[in-house]
C-alpha positions as CSV (number, residue, x, y, z in Angstrom):
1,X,-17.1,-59.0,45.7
2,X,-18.8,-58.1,42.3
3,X,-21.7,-61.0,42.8
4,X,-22.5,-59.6,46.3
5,X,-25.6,-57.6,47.1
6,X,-26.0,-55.7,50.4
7,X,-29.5,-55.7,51.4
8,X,-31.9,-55.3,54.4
9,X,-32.0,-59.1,56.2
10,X,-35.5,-60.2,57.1
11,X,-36.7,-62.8,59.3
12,X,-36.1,-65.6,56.9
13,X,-32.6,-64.2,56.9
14,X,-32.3,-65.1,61.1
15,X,-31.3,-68.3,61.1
16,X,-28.9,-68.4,58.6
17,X,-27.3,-65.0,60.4
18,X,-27.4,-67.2,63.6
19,X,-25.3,-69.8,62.2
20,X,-22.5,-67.5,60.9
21,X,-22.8,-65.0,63.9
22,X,-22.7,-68.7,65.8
23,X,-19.4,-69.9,63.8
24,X,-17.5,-66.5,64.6
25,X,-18.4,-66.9,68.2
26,X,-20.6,-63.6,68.2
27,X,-23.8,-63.0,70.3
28,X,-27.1,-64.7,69.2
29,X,-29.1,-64.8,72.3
30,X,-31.4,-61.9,71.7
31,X,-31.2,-62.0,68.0
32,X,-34.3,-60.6,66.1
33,X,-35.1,-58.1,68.6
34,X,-37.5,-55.9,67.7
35,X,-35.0,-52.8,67.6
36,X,-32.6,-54.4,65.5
37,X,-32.3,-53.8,62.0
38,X,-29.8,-55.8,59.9
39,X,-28.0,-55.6,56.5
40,X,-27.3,-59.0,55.2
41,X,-24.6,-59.0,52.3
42,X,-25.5,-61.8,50.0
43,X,-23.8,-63.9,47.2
44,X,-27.4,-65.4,45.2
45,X,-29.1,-67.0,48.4
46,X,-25.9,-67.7,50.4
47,X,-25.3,-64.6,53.1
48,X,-21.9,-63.8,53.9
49,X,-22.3,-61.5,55.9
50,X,-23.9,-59.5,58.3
51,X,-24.4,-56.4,60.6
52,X,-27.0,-55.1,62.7
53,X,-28.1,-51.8,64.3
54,X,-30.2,-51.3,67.5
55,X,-31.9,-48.2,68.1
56,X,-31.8,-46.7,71.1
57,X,-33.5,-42.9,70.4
58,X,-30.6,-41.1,68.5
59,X,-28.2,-43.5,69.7
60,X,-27.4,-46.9,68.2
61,X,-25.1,-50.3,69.0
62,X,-23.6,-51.3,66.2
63,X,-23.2,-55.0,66.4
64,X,-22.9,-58.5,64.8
65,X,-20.2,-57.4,62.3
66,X,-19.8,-61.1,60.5
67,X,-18.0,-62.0,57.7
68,X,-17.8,-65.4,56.7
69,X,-14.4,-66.7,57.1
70,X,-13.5,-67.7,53.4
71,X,-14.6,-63.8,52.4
72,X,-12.7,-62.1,55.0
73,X,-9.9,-59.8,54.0
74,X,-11.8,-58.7,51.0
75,X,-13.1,-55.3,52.0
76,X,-16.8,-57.1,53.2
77,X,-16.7,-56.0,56.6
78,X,-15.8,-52.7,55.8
79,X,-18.6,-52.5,53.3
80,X,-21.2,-54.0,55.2
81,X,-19.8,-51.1,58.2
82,X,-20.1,-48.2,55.5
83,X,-23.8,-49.1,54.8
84,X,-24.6,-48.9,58.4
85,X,-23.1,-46.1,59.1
86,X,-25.1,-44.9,56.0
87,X,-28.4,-46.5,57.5
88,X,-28.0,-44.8,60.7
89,X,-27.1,-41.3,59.8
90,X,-29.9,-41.3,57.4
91,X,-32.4,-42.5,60.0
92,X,-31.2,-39.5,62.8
93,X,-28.1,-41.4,64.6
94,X,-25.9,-38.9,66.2
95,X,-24.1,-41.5,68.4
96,X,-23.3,-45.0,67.3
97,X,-21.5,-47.3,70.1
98,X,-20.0,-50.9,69.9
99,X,-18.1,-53.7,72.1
100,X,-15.6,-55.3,70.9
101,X,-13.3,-58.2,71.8
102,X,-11.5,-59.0,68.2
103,X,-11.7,-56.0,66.4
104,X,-10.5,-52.6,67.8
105,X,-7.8,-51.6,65.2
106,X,-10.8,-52.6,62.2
107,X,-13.3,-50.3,64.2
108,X,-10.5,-47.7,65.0
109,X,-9.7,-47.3,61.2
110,X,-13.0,-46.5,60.5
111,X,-13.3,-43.3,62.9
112,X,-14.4,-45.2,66.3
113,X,-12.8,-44.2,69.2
114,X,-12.0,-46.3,72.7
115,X,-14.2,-44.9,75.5
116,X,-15.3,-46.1,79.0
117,X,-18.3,-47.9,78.9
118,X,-20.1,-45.7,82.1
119,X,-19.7,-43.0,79.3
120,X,-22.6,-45.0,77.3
121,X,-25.8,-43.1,77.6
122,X,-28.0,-45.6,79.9
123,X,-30.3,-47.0,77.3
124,X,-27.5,-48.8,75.2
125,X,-25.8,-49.6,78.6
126,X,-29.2,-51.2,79.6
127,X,-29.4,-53.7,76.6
128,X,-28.4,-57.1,76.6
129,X,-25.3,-56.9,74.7
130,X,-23.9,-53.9,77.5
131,X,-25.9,-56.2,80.6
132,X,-25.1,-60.1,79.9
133,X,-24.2,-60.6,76.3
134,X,-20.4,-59.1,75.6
135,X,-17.6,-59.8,78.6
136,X,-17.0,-57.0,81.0
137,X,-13.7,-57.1,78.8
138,X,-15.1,-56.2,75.7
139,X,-13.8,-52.9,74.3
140,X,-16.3,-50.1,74.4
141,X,-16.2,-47.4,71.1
142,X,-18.0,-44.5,70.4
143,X,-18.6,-42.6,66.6
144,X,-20.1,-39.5,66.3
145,X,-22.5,-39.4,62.9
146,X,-24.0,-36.2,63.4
């Protein structure tokens, strides 16, 4: 992982976080919403990986954790979580929440707890990931930052 560079994605970076949010079978329909602010980890111009926040007030949904799958296992995912979690509670986060379908015991090992989703405050159950986006299966966690 020493040739890897997290940085904040732009615009250019959207389609190329498409296709690997696309290969891990991971939400793209409202990618690039205005609200979202990723962190693309790259490897020269090739990104690897990926995570997003959207703001909600002083809440925010963590989402689009991707690694691609020949750098998995190597401590990217929980690097690309730490900067968000860094991002966030410098920006005034007190409550991060996510859904889940794959990774509970990753999120869990990084401080998350399981929670029911009508504990969500209503503008992070309002977006599309909580309306349309994640199954009504999805596990819903909850980290307090502040």
């Amino acid at each position: 992982m020493d040739t890897i560079c997290i940085e904040s994605g732009t615009t250019a970076d959207l389609p190329a976080i498409r296709l690997l949010l696309d290969a891990l079978r991971l939400p793209t329909h409202d990618l690039g919403a205005p609200n979202q602010r990723f962190l693309v980890a790259r490897d020269g111009s090739e990104i690897a990986g990926c995570v997003a926040l959207e703001r909600y007030g002083d809440f925010a949904l963590l989402r689009s954790l991707a690694v691609l799958a020949p750098r998995q296992g190597h401590g990217l995912g929980s690097a690309l979580h730490e900067k968000a979690l860094g991002f966030a509670r410098e920006t005034g986060v007190a409550n991060l929440f996510l859904l889940t379908t794959t990774a509970e015991g990753f999120f869990a090992r990084k401080g998350c707890a399981r929670i029911d989703r009508n504990l969500v405050p209503a503008p992070v159950q309002a977006s599309p990931e909580f309306r349309s986006l994640c199954p009504a299966r999805a596990v819903c966690m909850a980290q307090r930052l502040a």
